[in-house]
Structures are given as C-alpha cells and as structure tokens.
N, C-alpha and C positions, 0 to 999 in steps of 0.2 A: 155212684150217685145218679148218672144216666140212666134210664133203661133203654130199650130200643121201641120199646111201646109209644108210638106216636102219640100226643097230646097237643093240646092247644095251649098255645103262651096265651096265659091271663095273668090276674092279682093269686088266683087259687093254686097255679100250677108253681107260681113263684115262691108264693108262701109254703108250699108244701117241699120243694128243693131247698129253701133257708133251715127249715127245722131236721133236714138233714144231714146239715154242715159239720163236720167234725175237725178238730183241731189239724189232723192230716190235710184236711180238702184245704184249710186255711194255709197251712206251711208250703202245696201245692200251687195255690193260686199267689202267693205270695214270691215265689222264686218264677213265677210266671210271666214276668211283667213284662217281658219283652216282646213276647210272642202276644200279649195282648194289646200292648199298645202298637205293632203294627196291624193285627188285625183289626182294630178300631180306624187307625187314621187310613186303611187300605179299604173300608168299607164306604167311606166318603161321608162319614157320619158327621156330624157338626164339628166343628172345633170347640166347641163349646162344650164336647162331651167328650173331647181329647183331654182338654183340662182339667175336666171334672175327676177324669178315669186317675190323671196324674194324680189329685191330692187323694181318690182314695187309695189309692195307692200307696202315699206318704201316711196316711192312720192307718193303712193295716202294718206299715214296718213298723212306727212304730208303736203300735198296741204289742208287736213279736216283740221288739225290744228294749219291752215295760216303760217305753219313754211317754206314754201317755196311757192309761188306763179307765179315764172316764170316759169308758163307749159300754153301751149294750152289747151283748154277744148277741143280739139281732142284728147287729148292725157291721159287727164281723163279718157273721155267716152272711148278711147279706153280701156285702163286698165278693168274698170266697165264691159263694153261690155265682154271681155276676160275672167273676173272673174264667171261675172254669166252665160256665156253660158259651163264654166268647169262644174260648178253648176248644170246645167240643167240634170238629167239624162237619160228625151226621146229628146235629140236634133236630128240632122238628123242623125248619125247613134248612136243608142243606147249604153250608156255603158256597159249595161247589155251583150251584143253578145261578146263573148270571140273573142281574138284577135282585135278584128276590131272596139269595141266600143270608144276606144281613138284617132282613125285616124282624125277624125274632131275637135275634143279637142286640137290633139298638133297642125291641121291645121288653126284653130283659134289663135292659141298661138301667132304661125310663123308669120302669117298676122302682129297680134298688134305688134309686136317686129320692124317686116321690119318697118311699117309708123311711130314708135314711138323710132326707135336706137338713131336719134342723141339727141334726148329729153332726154332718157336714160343717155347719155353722159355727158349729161351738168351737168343731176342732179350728175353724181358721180363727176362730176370736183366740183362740192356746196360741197360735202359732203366730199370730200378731202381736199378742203380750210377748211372747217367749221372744221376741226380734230388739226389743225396747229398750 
C-alpha cells in the first residue's frame, strides 16, 4: 500500500491510500492496535486523539465482528488507511527524525477523523443506545 515514492500528506494523498484499502490492510490494521496506540500516545499527540484512535478502534472490531454494520467501507478503509500508515515507520517524513517524524502521522489522523466525524457520531449514538 506504501510505495517509497516520496509524496506530500494532503486530503489527495489520503484519499488516494483509502481507495486502496483492501479487506487484508483492514484485518492488518485491526490486529494492530497496540503498536498503534503506543505510537500515538508516544508521539505526544493530543489526548484527545488517544481517544478518538480508541473508539476507532472499537468500530473497526466491531464492523470484523459484524456487531455493527452501518458504516461506509470509506470509512473502514479510512480507519485501515490511518492505522497502518501510523504503522509505517519510513512514511514521508520519517519517525525516526526527532520532532518532526509524527507531523504526517497526526496529519494523517486529522484527515480520517475530518471525512469520518459524522460516522464517528452515529457509531457512539449505537453504542450509547446499545448501554441502555
């Protein structure tokens, strides 16, 4: 799904890694979760984006374990997309270069979040009924 072909994290670069998401990248970024949520809370990123990462987290398992089904598969792939390019440690700017290796990481994040808030919404209004 990477190439090593340098590019620029935009809306265009993101959208064009979501329409490549394949049910593997999703099973991938799904069994992921650990190594992604320490690289989030180790990047110094908001807590607010610690949070976020956890419920998507919780509709991608379970969109895997048909316990919830009203999502777009944009909205998968995005998650997937999001997941394993945190994952990726030469994306375009390396994690490795202190300071500056997470800028494309949480600009990644921000992206899936913006196209995928009201998705976000619905599932916590399931998950608020489903408590009741």
């Amino acid at each position: 799904m990477f190439s090593k072909k340098k590019k620029e994290v935009n809306e265009e670069y993101f959208k064009e890694g979501v329409v490549s998401v394949d049910e593997g990248d999703v099973e991938l970024a799904a069994e992921s979760q650990e190594e992604v949520a320490d690289k989030i809370i180790n990047s110094g990123m908001l807590k607010k984006y610690t949070e976020i990462g956890k419920l998507m987290y919780a509709m991608l398992n379970d969109y895997r374990k048909g316990i919830y089904k009203d999502i777009p598969w944009f909205t998968i792939a995005a998650i997937a997309f999001s997941f394993l390019y945190i994952l990726n440690p030469l994306d375009v700017v390396p994690d490795f270069i202190p300071g500056l290796g997470y800028i494309d990481d949480f600009a990644i994040i921000t992206f899936a979040i913006r196209f995928i808030e009201s998705d976000i919404h619905r599932y916590l209004d399931y998950k608020l009924e489903e408590t009741k």
